[in-house]
C-alpha positions as CSV (number, residue, x, y, z in Angstrom):
1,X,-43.7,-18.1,-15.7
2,X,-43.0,-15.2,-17.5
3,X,-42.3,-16.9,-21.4
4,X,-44.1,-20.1,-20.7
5,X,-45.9,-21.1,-23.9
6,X,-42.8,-18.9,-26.1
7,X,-40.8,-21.6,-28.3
8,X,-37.2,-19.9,-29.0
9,X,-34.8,-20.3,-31.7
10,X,-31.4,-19.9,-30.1
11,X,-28.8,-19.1,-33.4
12,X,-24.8,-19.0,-32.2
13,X,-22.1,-21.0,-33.6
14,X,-20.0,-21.4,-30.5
15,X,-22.2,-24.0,-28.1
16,X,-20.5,-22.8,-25.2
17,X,-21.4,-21.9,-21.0
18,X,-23.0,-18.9,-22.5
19,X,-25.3,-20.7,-24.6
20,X,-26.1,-23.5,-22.4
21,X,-26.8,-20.8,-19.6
22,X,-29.1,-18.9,-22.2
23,X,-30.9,-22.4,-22.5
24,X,-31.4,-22.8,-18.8
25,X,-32.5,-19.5,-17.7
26,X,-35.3,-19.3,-21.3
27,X,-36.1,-22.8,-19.8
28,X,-36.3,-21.8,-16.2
29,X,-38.6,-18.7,-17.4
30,X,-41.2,-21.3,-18.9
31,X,-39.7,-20.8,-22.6
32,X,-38.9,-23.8,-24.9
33,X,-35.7,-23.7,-26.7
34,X,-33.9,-25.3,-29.9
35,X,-30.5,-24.1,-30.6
36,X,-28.3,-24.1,-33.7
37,X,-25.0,-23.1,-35.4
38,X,-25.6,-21.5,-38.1
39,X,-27.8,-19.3,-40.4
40,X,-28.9,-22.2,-42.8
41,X,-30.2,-24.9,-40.1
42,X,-32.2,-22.1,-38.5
43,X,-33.8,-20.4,-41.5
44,X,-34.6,-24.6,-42.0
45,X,-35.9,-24.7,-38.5
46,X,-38.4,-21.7,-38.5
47,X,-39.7,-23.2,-41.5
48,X,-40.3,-26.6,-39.6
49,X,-40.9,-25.1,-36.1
50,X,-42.8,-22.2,-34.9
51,X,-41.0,-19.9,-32.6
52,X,-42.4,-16.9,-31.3
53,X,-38.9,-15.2,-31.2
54,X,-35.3,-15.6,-32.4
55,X,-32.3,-15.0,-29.9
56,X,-28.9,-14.5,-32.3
57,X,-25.1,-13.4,-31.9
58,X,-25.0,-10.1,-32.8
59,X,-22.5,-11.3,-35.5
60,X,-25.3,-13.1,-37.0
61,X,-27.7,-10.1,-37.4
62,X,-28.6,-11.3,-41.0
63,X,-31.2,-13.5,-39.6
64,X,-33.5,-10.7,-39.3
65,X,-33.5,-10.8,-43.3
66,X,-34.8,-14.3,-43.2
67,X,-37.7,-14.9,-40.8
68,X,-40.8,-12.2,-39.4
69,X,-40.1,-13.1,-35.9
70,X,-38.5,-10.5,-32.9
71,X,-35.1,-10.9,-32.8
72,X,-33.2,-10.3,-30.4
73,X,-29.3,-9.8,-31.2
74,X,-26.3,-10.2,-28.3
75,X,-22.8,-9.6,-28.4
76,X,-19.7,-11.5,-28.4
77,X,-17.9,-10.4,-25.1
78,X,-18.6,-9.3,-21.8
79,X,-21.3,-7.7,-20.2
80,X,-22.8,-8.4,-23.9
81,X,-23.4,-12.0,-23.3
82,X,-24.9,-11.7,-19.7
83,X,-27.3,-14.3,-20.4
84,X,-29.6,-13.2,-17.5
85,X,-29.3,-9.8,-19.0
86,X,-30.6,-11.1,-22.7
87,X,-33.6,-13.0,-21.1
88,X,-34.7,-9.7,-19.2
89,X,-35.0,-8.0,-22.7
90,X,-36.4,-11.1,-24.0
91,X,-39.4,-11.0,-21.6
92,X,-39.5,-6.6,-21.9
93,X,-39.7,-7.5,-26.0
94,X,-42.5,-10.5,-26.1
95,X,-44.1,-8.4,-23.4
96,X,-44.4,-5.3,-25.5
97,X,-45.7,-7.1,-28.5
């Protein structure tokens, strides 16, 4: 399995089929995951936690200003959250580094 071993901080606000499909497929690749709403719980969480990457709404981009993980951003519509599409960058990214 491609991310097994990878713990990764899911950040969106809107829980939703998206999301939940993100969860699976990370999960399904070997990855573990912990999502949350919002910028405050997970700069709390990487503090608690260690994650080896960060997977965000693109609307919440700020996050990069907060931890020294990769972070990955997605959009908020369409082919943007194609959440087979964001675990295939996910793997090229945690391959590359």
């Amino acid at each position: 399995m491609p991310l097994q071993g990878h713990n990764i901080l899911i950040v969106d606000p809107d829980i939703d089929g998206f999301v939940n499909d993100l969860q699976r497929l990370l999960g399904d690749a070997g990855a573990d995951t912990l999502v949350t709403r919002d910028l405050p719980t997970a700069r709390r969480r990487s503090e608690t936690f260690e994650f080896t990457a960060v997977v965000a709404r693109s609307d919440l981009s700020e996050i990069k200003d907060h931890v020294t993980l990769p972070t990955l951003l997605y959009g908020t519509r369409g082919a943007e959250r194609n959440a087979g599409a964001v675990v295939r960058r996910l793997k090229r990214r945690l391959s590359a580094s």
